[in-house]
C-alpha positions as CSV (number, residue, x, y, z in Angstrom):
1,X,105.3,223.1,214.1
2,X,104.7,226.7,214.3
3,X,107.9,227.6,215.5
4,X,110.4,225.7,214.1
5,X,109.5,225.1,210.4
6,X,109.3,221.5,210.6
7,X,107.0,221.6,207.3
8,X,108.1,221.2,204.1
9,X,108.1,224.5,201.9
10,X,108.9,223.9,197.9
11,X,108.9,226.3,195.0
12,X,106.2,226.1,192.8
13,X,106.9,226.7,188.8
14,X,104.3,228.2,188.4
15,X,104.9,231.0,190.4
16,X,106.8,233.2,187.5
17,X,103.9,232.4,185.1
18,X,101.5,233.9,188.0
19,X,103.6,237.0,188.8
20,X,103.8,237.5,184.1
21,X,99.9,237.5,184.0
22,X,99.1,239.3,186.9
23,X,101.8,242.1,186.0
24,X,100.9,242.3,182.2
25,X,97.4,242.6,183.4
26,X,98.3,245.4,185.8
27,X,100.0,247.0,183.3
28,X,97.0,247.6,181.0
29,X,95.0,248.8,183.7
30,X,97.6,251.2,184.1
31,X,97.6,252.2,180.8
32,X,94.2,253.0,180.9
33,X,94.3,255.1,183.9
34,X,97.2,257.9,182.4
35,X,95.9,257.6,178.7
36,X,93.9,260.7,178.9
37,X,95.5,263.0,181.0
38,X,99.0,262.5,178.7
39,X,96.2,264.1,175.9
40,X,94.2,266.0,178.0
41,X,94.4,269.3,175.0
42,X,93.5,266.1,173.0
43,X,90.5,264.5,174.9
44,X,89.3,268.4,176.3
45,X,88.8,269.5,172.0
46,X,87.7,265.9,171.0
47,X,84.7,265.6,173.9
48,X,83.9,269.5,174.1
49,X,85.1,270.0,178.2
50,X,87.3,271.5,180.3
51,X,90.7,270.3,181.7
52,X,89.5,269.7,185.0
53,X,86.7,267.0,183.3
54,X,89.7,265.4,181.5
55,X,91.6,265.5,185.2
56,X,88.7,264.0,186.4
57,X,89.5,260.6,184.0
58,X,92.1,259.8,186.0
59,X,90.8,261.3,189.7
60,X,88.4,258.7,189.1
61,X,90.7,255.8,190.1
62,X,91.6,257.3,193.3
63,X,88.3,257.8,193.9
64,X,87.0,254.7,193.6
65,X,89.2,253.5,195.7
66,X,89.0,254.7,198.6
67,X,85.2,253.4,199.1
68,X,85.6,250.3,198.2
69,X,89.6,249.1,199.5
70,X,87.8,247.5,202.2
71,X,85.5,245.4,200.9
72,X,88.2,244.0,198.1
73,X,90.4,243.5,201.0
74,X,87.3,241.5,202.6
75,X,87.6,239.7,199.3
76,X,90.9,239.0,199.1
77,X,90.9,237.5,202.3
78,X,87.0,235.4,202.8
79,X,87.6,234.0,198.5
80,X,91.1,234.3,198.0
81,X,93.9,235.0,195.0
82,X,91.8,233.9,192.5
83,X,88.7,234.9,192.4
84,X,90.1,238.7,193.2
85,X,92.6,238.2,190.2
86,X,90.0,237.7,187.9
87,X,87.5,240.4,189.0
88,X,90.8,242.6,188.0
89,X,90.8,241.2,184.9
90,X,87.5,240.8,183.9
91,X,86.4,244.3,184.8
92,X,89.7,245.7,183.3
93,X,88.3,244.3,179.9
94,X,84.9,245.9,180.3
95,X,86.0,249.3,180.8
96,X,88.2,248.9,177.6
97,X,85.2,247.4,175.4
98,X,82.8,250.5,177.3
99,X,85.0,253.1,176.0
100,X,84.9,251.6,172.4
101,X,81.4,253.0,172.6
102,X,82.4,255.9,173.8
103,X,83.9,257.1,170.2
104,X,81.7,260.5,169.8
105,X,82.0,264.0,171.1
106,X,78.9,264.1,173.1
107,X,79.9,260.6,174.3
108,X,81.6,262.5,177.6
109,X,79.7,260.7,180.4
110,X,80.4,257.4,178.4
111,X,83.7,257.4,178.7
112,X,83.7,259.0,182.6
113,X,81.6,255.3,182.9
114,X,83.8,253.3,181.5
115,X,86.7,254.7,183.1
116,X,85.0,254.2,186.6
117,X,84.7,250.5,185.6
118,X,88.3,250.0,184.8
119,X,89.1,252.5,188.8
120,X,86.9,249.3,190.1
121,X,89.1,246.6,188.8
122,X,92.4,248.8,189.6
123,X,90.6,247.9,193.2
124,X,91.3,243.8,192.8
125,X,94.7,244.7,191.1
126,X,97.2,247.1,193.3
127,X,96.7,245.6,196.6
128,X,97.6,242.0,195.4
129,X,101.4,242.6,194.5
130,X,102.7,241.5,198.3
131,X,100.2,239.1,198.3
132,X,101.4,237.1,195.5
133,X,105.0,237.5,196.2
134,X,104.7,236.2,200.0
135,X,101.7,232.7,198.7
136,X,103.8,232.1,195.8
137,X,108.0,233.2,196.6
138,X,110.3,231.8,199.0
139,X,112.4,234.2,201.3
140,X,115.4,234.9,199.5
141,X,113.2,236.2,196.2
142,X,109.9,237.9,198.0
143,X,111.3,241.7,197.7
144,X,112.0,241.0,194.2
145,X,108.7,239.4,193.1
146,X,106.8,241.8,194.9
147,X,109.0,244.6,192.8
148,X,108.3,243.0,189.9
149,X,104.4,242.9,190.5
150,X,104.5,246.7,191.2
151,X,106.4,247.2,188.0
152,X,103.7,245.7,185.7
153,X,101.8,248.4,186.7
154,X,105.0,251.2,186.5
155,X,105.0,249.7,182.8
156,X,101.9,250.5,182.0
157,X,102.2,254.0,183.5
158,X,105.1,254.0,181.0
159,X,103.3,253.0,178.1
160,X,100.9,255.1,178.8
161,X,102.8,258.1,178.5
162,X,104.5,257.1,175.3
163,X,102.2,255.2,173.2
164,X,99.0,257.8,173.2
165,X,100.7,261.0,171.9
166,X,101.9,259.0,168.9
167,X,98.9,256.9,168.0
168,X,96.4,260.0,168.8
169,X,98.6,263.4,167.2
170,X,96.4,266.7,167.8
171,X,94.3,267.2,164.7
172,X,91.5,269.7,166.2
173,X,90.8,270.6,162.7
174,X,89.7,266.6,161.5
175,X,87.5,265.5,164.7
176,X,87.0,262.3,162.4
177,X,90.3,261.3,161.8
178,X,91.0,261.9,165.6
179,X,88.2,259.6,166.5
180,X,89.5,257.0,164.1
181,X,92.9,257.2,165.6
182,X,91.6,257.2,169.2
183,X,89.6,254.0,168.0
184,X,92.8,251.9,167.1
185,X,93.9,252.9,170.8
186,X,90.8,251.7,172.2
187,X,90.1,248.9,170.3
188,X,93.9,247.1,170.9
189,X,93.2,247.9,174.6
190,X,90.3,246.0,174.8
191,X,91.4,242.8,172.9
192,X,94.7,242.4,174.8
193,X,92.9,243.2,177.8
194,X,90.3,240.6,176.9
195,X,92.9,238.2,175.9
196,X,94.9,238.8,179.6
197,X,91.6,237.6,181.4
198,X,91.3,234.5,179.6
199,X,94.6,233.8,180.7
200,X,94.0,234.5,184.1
201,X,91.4,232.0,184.2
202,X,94.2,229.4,182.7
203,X,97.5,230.6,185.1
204,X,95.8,231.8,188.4
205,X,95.9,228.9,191.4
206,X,94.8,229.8,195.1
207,X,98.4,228.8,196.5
208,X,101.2,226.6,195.4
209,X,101.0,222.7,196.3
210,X,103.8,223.7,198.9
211,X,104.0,226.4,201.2
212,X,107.4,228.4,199.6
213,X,109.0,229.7,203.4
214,X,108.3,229.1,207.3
215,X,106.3,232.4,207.4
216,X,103.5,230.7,205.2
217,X,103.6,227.5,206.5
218,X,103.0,229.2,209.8
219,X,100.1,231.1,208.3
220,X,98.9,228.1,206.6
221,X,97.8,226.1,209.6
222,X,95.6,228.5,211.3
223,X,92.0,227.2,211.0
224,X,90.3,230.1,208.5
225,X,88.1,230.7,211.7
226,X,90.3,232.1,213.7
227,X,90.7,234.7,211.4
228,X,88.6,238.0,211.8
229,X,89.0,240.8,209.0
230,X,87.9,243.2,211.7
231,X,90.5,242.1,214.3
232,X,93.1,242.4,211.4
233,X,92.3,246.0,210.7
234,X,92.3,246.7,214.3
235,X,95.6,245.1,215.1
236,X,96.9,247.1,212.3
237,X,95.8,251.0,213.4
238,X,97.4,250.3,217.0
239,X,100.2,249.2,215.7
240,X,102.1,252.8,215.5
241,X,104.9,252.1,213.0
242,X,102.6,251.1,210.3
243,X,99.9,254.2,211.1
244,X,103.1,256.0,210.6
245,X,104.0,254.4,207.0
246,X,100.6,254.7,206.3
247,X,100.8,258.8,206.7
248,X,104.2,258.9,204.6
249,X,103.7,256.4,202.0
250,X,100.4,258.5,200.8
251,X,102.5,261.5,200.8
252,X,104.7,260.4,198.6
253,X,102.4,258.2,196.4
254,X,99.7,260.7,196.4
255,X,102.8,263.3,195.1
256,X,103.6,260.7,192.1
257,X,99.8,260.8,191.2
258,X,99.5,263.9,191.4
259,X,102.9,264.6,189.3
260,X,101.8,261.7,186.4
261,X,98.3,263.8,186.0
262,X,99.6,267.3,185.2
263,X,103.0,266.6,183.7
264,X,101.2,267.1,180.3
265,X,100.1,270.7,181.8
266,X,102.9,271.6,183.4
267,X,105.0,270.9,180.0
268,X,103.1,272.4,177.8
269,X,102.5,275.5,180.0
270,X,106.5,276.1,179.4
271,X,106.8,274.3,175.9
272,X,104.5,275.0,173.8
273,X,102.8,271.9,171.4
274,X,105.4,269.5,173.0
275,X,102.7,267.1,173.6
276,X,104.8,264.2,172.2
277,X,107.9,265.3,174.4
278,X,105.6,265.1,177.4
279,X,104.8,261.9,176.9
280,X,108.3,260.9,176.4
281,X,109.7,262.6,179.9
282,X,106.5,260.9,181.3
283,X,108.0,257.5,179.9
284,X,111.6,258.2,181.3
285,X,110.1,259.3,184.9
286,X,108.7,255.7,184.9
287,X,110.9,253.6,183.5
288,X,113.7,255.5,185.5
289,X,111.7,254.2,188.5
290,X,111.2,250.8,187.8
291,X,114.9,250.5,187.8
292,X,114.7,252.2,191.0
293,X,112.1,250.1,192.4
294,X,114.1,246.8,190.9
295,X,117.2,247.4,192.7
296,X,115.7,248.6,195.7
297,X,114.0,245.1,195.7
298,X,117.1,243.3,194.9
299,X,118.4,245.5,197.7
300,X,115.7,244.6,200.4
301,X,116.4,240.5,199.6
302,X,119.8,241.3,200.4
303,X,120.2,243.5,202.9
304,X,116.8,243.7,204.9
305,X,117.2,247.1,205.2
306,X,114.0,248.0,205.3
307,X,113.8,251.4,207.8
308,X,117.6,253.0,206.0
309,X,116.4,252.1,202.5
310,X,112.8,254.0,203.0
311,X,114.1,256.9,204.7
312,X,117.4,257.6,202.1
313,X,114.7,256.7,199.1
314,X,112.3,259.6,200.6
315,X,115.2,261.8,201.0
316,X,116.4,261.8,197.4
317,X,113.0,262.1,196.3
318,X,112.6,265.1,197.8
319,X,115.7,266.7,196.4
320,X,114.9,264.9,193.6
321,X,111.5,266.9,193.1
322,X,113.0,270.5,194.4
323,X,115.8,270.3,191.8
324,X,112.9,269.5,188.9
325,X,110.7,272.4,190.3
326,X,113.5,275.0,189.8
327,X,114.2,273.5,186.5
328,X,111.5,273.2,184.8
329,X,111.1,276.0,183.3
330,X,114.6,276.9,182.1
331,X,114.0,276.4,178.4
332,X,115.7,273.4,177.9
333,X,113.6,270.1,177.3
334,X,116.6,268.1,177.7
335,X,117.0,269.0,181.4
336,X,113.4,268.5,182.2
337,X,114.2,265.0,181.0
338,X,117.0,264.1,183.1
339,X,115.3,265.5,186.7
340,X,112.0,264.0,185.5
341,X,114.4,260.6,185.0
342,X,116.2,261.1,189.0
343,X,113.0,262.2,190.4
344,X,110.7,259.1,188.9
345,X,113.8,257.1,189.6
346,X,113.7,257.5,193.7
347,X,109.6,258.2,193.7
348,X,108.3,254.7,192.2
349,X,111.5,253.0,193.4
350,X,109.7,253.7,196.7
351,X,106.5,252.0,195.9
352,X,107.6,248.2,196.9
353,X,109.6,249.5,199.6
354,X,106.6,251.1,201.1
355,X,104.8,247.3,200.2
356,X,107.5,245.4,201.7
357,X,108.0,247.6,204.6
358,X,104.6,247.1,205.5
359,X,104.4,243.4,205.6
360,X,107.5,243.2,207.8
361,X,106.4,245.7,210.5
362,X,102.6,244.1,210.4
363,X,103.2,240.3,210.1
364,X,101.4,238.1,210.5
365,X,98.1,240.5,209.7
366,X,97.2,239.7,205.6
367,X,99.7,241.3,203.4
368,X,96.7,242.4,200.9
369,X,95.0,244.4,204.1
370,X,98.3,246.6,204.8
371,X,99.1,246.8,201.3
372,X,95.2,248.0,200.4
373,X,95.1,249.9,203.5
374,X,98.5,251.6,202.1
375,X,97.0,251.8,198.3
376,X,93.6,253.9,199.8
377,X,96.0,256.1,202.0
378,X,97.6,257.4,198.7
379,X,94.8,257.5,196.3
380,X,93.2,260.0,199.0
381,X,96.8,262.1,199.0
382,X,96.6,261.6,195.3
383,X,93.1,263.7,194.7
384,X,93.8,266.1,197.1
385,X,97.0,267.0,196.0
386,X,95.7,266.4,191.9
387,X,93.2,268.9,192.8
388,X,95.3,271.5,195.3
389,X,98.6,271.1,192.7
390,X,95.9,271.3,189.5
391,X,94.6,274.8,191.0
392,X,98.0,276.4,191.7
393,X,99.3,275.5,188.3
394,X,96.3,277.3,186.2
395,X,95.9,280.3,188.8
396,X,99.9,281.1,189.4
397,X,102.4,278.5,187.4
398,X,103.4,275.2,187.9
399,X,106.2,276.2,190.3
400,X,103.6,276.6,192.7
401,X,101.8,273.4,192.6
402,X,104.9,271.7,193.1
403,X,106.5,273.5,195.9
404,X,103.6,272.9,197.8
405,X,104.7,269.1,197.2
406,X,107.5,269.5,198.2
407,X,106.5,270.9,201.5
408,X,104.1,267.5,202.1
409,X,107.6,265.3,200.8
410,X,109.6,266.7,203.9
411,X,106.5,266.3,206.7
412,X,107.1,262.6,205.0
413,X,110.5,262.5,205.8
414,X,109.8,263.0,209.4
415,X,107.5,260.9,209.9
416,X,109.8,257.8,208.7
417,X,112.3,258.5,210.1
418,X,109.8,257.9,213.4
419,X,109.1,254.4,212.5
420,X,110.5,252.0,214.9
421,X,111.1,249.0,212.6
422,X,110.4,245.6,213.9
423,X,111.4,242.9,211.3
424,X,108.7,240.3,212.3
425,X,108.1,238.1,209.4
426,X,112.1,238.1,208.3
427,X,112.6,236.5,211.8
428,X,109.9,233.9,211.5
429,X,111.9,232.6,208.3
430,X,115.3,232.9,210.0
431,X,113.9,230.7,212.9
432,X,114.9,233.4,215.5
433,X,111.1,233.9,216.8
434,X,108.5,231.3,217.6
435,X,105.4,233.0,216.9
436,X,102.1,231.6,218.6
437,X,100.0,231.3,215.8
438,X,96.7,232.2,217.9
439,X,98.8,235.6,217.6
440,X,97.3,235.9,214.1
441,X,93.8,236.5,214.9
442,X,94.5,238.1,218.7
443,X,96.5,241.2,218.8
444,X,99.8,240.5,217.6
């Protein structure tokens, strides 16, 4: 029955093997978007352009996104897990073999191609965290896969700000030994990546045998039908809490884009040919937030505090990014890398909560239309703020790009803190409401 759970719900093992491929798939794709900015003194000598054509490497990923959210949404929902996890996949591996071709200097628009190919599969990838965690996890776990999904990606970030300033040092004198080194990066991308969509093919099942809570069982026996994409999207823009999340999870998203992007140019302005030390207070930004965004998941499964988590999260983050702003250029690397650490540590540990948040207000709409619908919401932030923050750093000093973040950081505290919070799919679970399924495809 709808109501009352009568159904059996099981854990499937496969479920961790689907959330390892998906998140070490995630995470190359990652990789691939930050790899040039973290160089982008590099990339600007090796291909003959200007930093804002470098900026554009990794603008190209919001970009794409935005157009085409709804239609892999559409996807998601008409074909389902699979087919969406290996368009990620697959595409993710053609970008990387595309920009082993893109080894020469007048090979610019090449590797601006091949980039866009690998923003397309990011498209199948970041909206399908919450929708693997809520087919494949039972109740108790869901926060916490959905935070680990999120972290793949966080990882790659990671990796991508390490990893690149040591295999590709700045040799502007020997364009042929930087195109050599640039090919071992580009090469090992593209056979791991290649490898991860095999794989994919092997792991990746629709849904588990057994539906893992009451929530999906309840989902489960509405007649595909019933359900209309457009209704779904509809349902979800009158219903005011999310439009709300929506508006502050971009803001604060759209500020972490923004931040990843120009952290190379914002170091360097102050320290000069620490390109390597960039990448390394890139790496602790991330990492310090996928503890963040681990324990806020762990958090979430226990508590269900979703509404008081968000807002204290968005709060910190915001004295989090005031306190690196007025630090950054004291002349000490050291304390760039612990603020970089606190401010990464409460920005990405907001990423699931934003995720989770969603699928709680907005059940029992698709968790990969709220969570896509969340994704384009940032990436439009993200290149407005890349290109507004990217301007006031060259014309004044990076003090100036990030102040005017802040300012967007404490409109997003207001807004949260206006979201009424309605726990809808956590009661479902607990039994405590009998939703009609009809509801799903009417306006719940």
């Amino acid at each position: 029955s709808a109501g009352g759970g009568r159904v059996e719900t099981r854990l499937s093992r496969r479920r961790l093997a689907v959330l390892a491929v998906f998140s070490c798939y995630s995470l190359v794709n990652a990789f691939q978007w930050i790899q040039y900015s973290i160089l982008s003194n590099v990339f600007a000598g090796f291909y003959g352009v200007s930093f804002t054509q470098i900026d554009w490497l990794s603008m190209v990923y919001m970009v794409a996104y935005v157009p085409l959210i709804l239609p892999a949404t559409w996807l998601l929902d008409a074909r389902g897990l699979r087919l969406t996890a290996l368009l990620g996949a697959g595409l993710n591996g053609l970008g990387a073999w595309l920009k082993c071709a893109s080894l020469a200097p007048d090979r610019y628009p090449l590797t601006l191609a091949a980039q866009a190919v690998c923003a397309v599969a990011q498209v199948f990838i970041l909206g399908l965290p919450s929708r693997i965690a809520s087919v494949w996890f039972g109740p108790t776990e869901v926060s916490t896969a959905c935070a680990v999904a999120v972290l793949g990606n966080q990882l790659g970030t990671a990796i991508g700000f390490l990893l690149p300033p040591v295999l590709v040092p700045n040799t502007p004198n020997d364009i042929d030994l930087m195109a050599h080194n640039i090919s071992i990066m580009f090469y090992g991308t593209a056979i791991v990546s290649t490898l991860l969509f095999f794989l994919t093919g092997v792991v990746f099942e629709e849904k588990p045998k057994y539906p893992p809570s009451h929530s999906q069982a309840v989902l489960q026996t509405v007649p595909p039908e019933d359900y209309s994409y457009k209704q779904s999207i509809i349902n979800l823009f009158k219903n005011i809490p999310f439009v709300l999340l929506l508006i502050s999870y971009g803001i604060m998203t759209g500020v972490f884009y923004s931040v990843s992007t120009l952290l190379n140019q914002m170091i360097v302005t102050h320290y000069e040919g620490e390109e390597v030390n960039a990448g390394r207070i890139g790496l602790t930004l991330v990492v310090a937030g996928m503890v963040g965004s681990i324990i806020c998941g762990l958090w979430l499964d226990y508590t269900k505090t979703y509404k008081q988590t968000t807002l204290i999260v968005y709060i910190l983050s915001f004295i989090g990014l005031l306190v690196f702003t007025f630090t950054l250029d004291l002349g000490y690397l050291i304390v760039v890398f612990v603020t970089g650490g606190v401010l990464g540590f409460f920005m990405t540990g907001y990423l699931p909560l934003g995720f989770e948040f969603a699928v709680e207000i907005t059940y029992p709409e698709s968790e990969g239309t709220s969570s896509g619908l969340l994704n384009a919401s940032a990436q439009i932030f993200g290149i407005v703020f890349t290109l507004v923050q990217g301007k006031l750093t060259t014309n004044y000093s990076p003090r100036a790009g990030n102040l005017f973040l802040c300012a967007w950081i404490f409109l997003g505290i207001i807004l949260t803190a206006l979201i009424k919070s309605d726990l809808r799919r956590h009661n479902v679970n607990s039994g405590i409401m009998n939703l009609d399924v009809k509801a799903v495809s009417g306006d719940s």
